[in-house]
N, C-alpha and C positions, 0 to 999 in steps of 0.2 A: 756502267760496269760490266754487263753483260755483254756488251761486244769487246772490250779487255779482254775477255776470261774465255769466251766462246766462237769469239767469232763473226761477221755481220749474215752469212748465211744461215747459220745455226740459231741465232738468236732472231732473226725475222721469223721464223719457220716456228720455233717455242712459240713466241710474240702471239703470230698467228694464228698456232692452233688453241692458247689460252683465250683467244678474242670469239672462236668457232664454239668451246665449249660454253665459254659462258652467255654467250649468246643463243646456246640452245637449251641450256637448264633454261632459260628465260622462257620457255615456248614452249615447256613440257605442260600437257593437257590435262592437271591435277585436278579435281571437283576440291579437296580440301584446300584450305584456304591457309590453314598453318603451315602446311607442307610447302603450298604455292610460295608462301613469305618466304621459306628457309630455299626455295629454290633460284627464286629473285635476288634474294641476297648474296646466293653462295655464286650465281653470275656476275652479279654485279662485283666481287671481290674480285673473279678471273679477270674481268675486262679490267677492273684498277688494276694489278698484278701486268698487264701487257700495255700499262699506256706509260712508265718510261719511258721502253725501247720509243715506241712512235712519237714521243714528244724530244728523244736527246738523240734520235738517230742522223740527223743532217747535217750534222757537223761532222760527224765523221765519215758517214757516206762521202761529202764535198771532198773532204780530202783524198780519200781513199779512190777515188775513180776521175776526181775533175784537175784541170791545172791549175795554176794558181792566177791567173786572168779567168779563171770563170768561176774559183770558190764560193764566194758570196752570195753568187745572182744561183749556184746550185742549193746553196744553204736555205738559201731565201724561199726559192721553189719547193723543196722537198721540208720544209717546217710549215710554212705557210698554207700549202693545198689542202695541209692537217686540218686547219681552222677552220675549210670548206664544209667538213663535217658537221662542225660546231652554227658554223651558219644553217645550213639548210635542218636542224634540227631546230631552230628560231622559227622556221616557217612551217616544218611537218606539224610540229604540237599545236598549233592556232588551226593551221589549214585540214587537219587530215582527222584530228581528235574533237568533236565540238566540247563549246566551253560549259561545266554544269554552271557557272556563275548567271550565265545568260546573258556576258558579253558578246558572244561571239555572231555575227550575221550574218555570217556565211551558210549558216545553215537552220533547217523550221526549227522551232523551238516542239513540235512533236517529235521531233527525231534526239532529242539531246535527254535521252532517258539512260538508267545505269546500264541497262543490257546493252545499249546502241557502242556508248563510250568504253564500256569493256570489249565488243568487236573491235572496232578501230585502234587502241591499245594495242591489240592481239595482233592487226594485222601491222602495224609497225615495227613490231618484233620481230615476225616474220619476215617481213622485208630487211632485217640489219641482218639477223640470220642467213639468209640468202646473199646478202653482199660481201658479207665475214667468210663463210665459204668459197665466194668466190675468189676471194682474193690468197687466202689459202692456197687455195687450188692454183693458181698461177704459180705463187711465190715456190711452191712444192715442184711446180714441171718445170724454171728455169729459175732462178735469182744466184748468181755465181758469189762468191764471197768478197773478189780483187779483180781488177783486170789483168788481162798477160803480164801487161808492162806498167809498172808505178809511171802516174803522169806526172810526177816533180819528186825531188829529192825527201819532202818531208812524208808523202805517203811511205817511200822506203825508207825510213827511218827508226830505229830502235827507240823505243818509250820508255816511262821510267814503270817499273814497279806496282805493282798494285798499292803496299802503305806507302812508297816513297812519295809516290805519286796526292794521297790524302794528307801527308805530312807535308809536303810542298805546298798544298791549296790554301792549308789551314796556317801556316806563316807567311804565307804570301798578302803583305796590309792591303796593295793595291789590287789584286784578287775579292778579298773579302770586302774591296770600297764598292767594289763596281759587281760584285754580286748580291749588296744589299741597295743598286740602284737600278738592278733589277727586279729582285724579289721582291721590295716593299711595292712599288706601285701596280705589277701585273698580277701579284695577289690580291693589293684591293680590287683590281679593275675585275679581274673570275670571280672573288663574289658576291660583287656588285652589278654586273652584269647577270649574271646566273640572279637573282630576284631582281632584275630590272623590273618586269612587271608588276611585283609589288610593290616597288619604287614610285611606278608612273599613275598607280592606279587610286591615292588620293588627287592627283590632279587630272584627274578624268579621261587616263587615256586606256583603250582595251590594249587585252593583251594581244589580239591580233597585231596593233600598230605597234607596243611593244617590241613581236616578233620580227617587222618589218625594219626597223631599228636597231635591234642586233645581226639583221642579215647583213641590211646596209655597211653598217661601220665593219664587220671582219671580212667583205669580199670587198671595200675601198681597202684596207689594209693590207690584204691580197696584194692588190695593184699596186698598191705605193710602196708598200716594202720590198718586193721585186724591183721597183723601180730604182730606187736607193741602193739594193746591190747591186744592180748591173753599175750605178752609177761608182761604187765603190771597187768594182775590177776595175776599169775604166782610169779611176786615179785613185791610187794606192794610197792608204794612209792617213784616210778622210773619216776615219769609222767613228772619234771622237767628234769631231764637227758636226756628223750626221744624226750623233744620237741629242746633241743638243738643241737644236732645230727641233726633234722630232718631240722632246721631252718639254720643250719649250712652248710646242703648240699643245701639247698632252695638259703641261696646265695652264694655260690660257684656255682651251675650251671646259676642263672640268670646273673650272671658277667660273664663266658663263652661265652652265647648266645649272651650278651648286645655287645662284644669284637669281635664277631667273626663278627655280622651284619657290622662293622666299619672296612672294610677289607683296606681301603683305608688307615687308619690308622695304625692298629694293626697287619695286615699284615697277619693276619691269615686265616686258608684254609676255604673257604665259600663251603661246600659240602651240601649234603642231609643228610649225615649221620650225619654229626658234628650238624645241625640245630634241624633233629632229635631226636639226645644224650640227648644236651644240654635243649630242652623242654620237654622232656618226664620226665626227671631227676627232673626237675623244677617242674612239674605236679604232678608226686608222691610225693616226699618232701613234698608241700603244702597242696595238698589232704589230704595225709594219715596224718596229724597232725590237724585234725578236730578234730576224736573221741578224742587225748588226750587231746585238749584244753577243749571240754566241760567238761572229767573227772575233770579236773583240776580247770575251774568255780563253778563244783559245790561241791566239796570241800572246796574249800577255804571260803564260804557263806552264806554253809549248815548253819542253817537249811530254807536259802529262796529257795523255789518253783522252781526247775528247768525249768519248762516253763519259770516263768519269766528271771531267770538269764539267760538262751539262747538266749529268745527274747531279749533282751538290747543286747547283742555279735553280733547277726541278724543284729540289725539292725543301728546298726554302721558300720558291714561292709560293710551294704548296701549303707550308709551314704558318703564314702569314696570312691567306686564305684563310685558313682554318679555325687561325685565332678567333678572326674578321666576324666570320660566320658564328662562331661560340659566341659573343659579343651579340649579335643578332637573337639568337634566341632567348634573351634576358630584355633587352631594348628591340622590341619589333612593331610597337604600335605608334613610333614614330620616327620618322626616315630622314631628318636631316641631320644629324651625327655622321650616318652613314656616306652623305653625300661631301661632307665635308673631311671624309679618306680619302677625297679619292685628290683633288687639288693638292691637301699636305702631301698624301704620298709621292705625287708628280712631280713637285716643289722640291722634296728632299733630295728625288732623285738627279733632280738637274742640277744642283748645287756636289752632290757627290761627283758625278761627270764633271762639272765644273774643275774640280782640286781633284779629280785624275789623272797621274803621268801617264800617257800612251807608251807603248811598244810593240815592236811587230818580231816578236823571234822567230816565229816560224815563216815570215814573208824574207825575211835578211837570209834565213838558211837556204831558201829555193834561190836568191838571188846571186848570193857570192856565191855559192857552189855550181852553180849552173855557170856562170864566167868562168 
């Protein structure tokens, strides 16, 4: 909604500088400890408050600057690189923090005392601090809003309305099919992922290999979902094909994983590798069927506002997480319930894809008008 109403330069520059503050209340050198909480907290709300824009901005960036033989694979690029974040913070918390459980081996167990792991803490803040400014700082000396010249007809194109635009989303049946066949399952997968480690840690795995396991599955997803939009400029048209293949392996490997955790059952070989396979497999799948579900949102829509059609997709799957996670902390002392979200949710979704009509209004618009 904030690039609606503002703008794409205006609202990266907001974005950014709510991502700067709250990443330095984070870092402020308080000895009180009540103060420290309300200062952590009150960052952590800025940095929620700025991750919309960065999670529903690619869709409209793509439009807005690429043609329509390269929307996808830009969609893809600029949603997806987000997740890098998300990966390499898999790997900082195991690698850069030691573990006080005394998993962790990378480092003497002299060294894993409260002072040591309050540095390291400290200095990871400081390091996001430092990257958040710098990006600030870029976006501040150049990020232009549009280019000279619209690269197709529907960048130049008049949108609808701010309500007309939530009134169209909210009667739109094949809109609301295929935005709850994204929200249920990439909800469960955030926050099932987000306590992977607790997941993995009655079947004996640390959290470093954990960490190593959610690096893996969202920089394969990285790759493979870039690799599906290029493939989707390339032949037009293919974005329902693509999400069922991808949703199709999404759950076939969470039924794997969910099968193998139930060894008592199922009988099957409980390894590193099989745990591995089966989540990383899991993690690309879901991953990389982002960029096409946004293609495919704002298609089917056009002509309401990509911010907003994103933002509603946002934030239901937020909606769905959260439940997930409430759920969690009543049922936390044992973890197959949890594991068997994540298969249904994959399941529902590829049967709602299944009984969705496609349409491409805004690819038809650049096509006859450009003729």
């Amino acid at each position: 909604c904030y690039f609606f109403i503002l703008g794409l330069r205006v609202t990266v520059l907001l974005t950014s500088s709510l991502m700067v503050l709250g990443a330095g209340l984070r870092c402020v050198p308080v000895s009180d400890l009540e103060i420290r909480k309300k200062l952590i907290h009150g960052g952590q709300l800025l940095n929620g408050l700025a991750g919309p824009t960065v999670m529903n901005a690619a869709p409209f960036l793509s439009t807005t600057w690429f043609s329509p033989d390269e929307r996808a694979t830009a969609t893809a690029i600029a949603s997806l690189l987000n997740y890098l974040g998300a990966a390499g913070a898999f790997l900082v918390g195991p690698l850069v923090v030691p573990s006080p459980n005394g998993t962790s081996h990378l480092l003497l167990v002299s060294q894993s005392n409260t002072e040591h792991i309050k540095d390291r803490i400290e200095a990871v803040l400081y390091a996001e601090f430092g990257m958040v400014s710098l990006i600030f700082s870029a976006a501040l000396a150049y990020f232009p809003s549009r280019p000279p010249f619209p690269p197709s007809v529907a960048a130049a194109s008049q949108r609808l309305s701010y309500r007309r635009s939530f009134c169209r989303l909210l009667s739109n049946f094949r809109f609301l099919m295929i935005a709850l066949a994204y929200a249920i399952p990439l909800g469960v997968f955030s926050g099932w992922s987000g306590v992977l480690d607790l997941i993995l840690t009655p079947v004996h795995v640390s959290q470093v290999d954990a960490g190593w396991i959610g690096f893996w599955s969202i920089v394969g997803g990285c790759v493979v979902g870039i690799a599906m939009a290029r493939f989707a400029d390339f032949i037009r048209g293919m974005l329902k094909f693509i999400l069922l293949l991808l949703l199709s392996g999404a759950t076939l490997a969470s039924t794997w994983f969910t099968l193998t955790c139930l060894t008592s059952v199922t009988h099957l070989p409980l390894t590193t590798a099989t745990l591995y396979t089966s989540c990383i497999l899991l993690g690309i799948f879901l991953n990389s069927s982002v960029p096409i579900f946004f293609e495919l949102f704002v298609e089917t829509v056009y002509p309401v506002p990509e911010g907003i059609t994103c933002g509603v997709v946002t934030f239901l799957s937020n909606v769905f997480m959260g439940v997930l996670l409430f759920f969690l902390t009543f049922y936390h002392t044992e973890f197959s319930w949890f594991n068997w979200c994540l298969p249904g949710s994959c399941l529902l979704s590829l049967l709602l894809i299944l009984c969705f009509r496609e349409s491409y209004d805004r690819l038809y618009l650049d096509v006859v008008v450009s003729v």
